[in-house]
VOFIKE-381187 format. One record per residue (C-alpha): residue in three letters; x, z, y. Coordinates in pm, whole numbers, padded with zeros to 5 digits, always signed. Each point is the difference from the previous one (the first is absolute). Layout:
! VOFIKE-381187
ALAXZY;...
This chain:
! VOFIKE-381187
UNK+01413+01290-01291;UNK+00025+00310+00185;UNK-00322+00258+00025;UNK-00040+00157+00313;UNK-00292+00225-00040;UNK-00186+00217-00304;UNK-00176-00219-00231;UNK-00348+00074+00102;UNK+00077-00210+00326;UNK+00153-00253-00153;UNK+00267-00102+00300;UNK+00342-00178-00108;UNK+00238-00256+00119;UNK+00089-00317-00194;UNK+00342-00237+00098;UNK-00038-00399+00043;UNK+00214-00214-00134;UNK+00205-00019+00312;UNK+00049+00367+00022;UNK-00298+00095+00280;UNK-00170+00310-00139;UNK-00406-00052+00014;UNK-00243+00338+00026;UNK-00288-00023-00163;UNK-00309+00228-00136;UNK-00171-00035-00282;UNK-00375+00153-00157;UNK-00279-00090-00184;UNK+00022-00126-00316;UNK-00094-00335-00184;UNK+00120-00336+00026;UNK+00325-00010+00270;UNK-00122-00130+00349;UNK+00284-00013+00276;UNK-00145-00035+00365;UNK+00165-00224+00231;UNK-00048+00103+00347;UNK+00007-00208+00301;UNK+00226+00016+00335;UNK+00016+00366+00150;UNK-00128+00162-00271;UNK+00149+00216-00276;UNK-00107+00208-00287;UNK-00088+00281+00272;UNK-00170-00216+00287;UNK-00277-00217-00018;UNK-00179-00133-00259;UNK+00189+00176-00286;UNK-00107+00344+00043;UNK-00334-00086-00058;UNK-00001-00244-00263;UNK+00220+00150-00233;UNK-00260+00277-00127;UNK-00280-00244-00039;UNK+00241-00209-00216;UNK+00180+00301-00132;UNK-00387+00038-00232;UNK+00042-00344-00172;UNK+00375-00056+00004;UNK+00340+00161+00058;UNK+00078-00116+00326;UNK+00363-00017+00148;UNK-00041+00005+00406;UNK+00407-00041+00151;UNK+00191-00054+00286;UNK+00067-00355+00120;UNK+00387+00002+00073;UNK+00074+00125+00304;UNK-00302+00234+00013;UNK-00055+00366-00077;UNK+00214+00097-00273;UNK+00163-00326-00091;UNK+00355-00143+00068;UNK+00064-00291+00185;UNK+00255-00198-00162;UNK+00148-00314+00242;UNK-00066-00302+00015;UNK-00338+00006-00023;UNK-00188-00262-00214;UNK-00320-00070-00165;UNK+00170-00012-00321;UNK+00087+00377+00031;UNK-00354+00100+00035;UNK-00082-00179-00309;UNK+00272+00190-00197;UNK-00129+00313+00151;UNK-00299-00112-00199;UNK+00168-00033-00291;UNK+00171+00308+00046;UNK-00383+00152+00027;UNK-00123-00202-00304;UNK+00288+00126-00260;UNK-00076+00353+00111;UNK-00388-00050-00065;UNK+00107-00094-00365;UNK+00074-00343+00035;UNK-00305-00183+00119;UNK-00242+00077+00296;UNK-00284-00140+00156;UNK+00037-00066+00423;UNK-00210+00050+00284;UNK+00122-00132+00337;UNK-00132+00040+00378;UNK+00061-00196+00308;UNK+00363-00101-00042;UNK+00024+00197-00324;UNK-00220-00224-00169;UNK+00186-00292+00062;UNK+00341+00167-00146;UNK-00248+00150-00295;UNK-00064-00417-00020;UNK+00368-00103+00012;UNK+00106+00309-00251;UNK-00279-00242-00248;UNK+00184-00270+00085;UNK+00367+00099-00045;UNK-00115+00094-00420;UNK-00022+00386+00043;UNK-00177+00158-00277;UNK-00303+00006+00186;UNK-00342+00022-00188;UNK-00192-00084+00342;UNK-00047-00014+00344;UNK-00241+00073+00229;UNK+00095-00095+00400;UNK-00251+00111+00264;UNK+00054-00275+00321;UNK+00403-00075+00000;UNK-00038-00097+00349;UNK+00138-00339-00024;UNK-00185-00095+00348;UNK+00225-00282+00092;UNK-00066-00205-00304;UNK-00159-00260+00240;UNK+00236-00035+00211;UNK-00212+00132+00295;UNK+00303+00255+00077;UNK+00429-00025+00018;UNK-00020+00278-00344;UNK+00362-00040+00015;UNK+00137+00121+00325;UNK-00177+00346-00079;UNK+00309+00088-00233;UNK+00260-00057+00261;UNK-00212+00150+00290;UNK-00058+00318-00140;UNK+00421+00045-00159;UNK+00066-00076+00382;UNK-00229+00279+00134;UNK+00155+00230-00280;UNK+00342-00091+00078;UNK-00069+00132+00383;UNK-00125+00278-00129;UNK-00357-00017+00022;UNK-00191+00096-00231;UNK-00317+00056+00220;UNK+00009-00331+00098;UNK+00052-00126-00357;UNK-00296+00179-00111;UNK-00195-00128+00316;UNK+00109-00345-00094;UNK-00128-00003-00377;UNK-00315+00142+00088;UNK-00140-00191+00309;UNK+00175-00289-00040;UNK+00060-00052-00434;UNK-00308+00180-00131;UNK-00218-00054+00356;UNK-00137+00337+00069;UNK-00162+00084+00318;UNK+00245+00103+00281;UNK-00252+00338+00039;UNK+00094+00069-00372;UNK+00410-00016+00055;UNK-00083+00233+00320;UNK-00189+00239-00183;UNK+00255+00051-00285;UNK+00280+00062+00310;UNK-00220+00304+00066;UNK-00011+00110-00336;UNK+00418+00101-00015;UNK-00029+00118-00345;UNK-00095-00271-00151;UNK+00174-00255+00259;UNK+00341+00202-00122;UNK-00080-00087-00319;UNK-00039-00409+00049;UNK+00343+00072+00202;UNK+00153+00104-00298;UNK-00067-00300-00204;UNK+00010-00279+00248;UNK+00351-00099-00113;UNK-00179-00125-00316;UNK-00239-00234+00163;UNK+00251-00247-00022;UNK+00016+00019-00390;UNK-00435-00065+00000;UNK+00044-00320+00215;UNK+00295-00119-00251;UNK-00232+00061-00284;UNK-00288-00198+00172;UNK+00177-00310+00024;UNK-00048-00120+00332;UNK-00396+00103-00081;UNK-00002-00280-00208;UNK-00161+00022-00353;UNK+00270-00092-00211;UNK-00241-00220-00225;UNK+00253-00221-00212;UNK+00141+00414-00107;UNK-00301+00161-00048;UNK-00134-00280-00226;UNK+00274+00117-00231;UNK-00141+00317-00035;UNK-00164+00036-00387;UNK-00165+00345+00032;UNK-00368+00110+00055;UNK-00021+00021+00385;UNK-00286+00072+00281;UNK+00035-00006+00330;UNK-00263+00146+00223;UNK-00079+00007+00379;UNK-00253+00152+00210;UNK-00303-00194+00132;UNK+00036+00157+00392;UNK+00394-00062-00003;UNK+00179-00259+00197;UNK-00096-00381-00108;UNK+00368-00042-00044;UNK-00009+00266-00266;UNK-00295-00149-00215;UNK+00142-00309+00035;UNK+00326+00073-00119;UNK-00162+00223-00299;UNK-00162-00319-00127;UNK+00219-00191+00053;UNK+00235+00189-00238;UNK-00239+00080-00293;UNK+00014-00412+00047;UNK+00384-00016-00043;UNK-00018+00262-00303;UNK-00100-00169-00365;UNK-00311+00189-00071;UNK+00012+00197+00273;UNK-00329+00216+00134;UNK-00095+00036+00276;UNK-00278+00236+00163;UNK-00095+00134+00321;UNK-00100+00369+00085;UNK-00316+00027+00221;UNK+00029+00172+00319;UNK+00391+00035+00002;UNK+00302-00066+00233;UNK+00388+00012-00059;UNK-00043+00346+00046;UNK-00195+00030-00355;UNK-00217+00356-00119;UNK+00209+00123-00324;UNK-00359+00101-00123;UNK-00117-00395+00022;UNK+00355-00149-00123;UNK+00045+00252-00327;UNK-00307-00091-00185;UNK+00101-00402-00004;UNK+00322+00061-00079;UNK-00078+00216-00280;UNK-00238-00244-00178;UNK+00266-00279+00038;UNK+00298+00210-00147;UNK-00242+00106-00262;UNK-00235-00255-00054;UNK+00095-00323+00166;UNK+00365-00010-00113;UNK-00115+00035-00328;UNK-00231-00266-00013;
């Protein structure tokens, strides 16, 4: 492992087993929690930021870069698998055994790194947006469709894709990020990586016969105002999972308050998984 920073910011780079160096940061201290963020995002943009002081008072909490993202290599072929070792890579540094919390996408490779026999104490997965899992929508194409808009070299329109027509946001909301260049730049950056989040999401199909492999305390949460899809698919996994819970969060979308998701998650990892 190779530090990057002083110690009091805690910034250092671990290798995979196929070689791909992974950035990470790491503070608090307690019980090891790794965050597993979700398509776009990174240990510096979205979610992250935020929830890694709230979790930083109960655990120590290991916020990285998804391969391909920020700091991290990008070792080809891509597959699943590689994320999952990336995980493992994460886990040995944390001493060996670590607790997971996954968003969006994230939770759903947080789920598979459960399956695959990591040393994983627990999971929590806020809505893995499996929203094909009724078949309502060709899940499958989306793979192909955004490696062909990457291949001609357009990353706009890859990032236009996922968002209106994956995750279904308003047209108005894709037009208003356009006119925010800073942070459209920054969704530029990463779209070559959106093709590794619809790989991990299976077609948007809950995996159920892997998941009900998985032996491990595990919750997965949604909000009550996100998409049907979403709740549906939440349930429908806690379902799949032996002993699974399942529980909603009042008032909350995909786009969940770190203030409303911390305090859950810490009475699972602390209270739940114990019981």
């Amino acid at each position: 492992m190779e530090t990057l920073a002083q110690p009091d910011e805690v910034m250092s780079r671990v290798t995979s087993k196929d070689g791909t160096t992974i950035a990470f940061e790491r503070s608090g201290n307690g019980p090891a929690l790794i965050v597993v963020d979700g398509a776009l995002c990174s240990r510096a943009f979205g979610p992250s930021p935020k929830l890694a002081p709230l979790l930083a008072r109960h655990f120590t909490v290991y916020t990285y870069d998804r391969r391909g993202r920020g700091g991290s290599g990008d070792t080809q072929p891509y597959s699943p698998a590689r994320e999952v070792e990336d995980i493992a890579a994460l886990i040995e540094t944390a001493g060996g055994a670590a607790s997971l919390l996954g968003l969006s996408s994230g939770g759903a490779l947080a789920l598979e790194a459960a399956a695959s026999g990591l040393a994983v104490k627990g999971v929590v997965a806020y809505e893995p947006p499996y929203v094909d899992d009724t078949g309502e929508r060709d899940g499958a194409a989306h793979e192909g469709r955004l490696r062909r808009l990457l291949a001609e070299g357009n990353r706009g329109g890859a990032v236009k894709y996922f968002m209106k027509d994956m995750v279904g946001a308003p047209a108005a909301i894709v037009v208003m990020l356009r006119l925010m260049p800073w942070i459209w730049r920054k969704l530029q950056a990463v779209a070559p990586t959106l093709p590794y989040d619809a790989a991990v999401m299976t077609a948007f199909r809950i995996p159920r016969e892997r998941f009900s492999s998985i032996g491990v305390p595990t919750m997965v949460m949604n909000g009550s105002k996100s998409d049907a899809r979403l709740r549906h698919a939440a349930r429908a996994i806690a379902e799949a999972i032996p002993a699974a819970r399942y529980r909603e969060l009042e008032g909350q979308t995909h786009n969940v308050k770190p203030d409303v998701l911390v305090p859950p998650v810490v009475e699972y990892f602390t209270v739940g998984v114990r019981s």
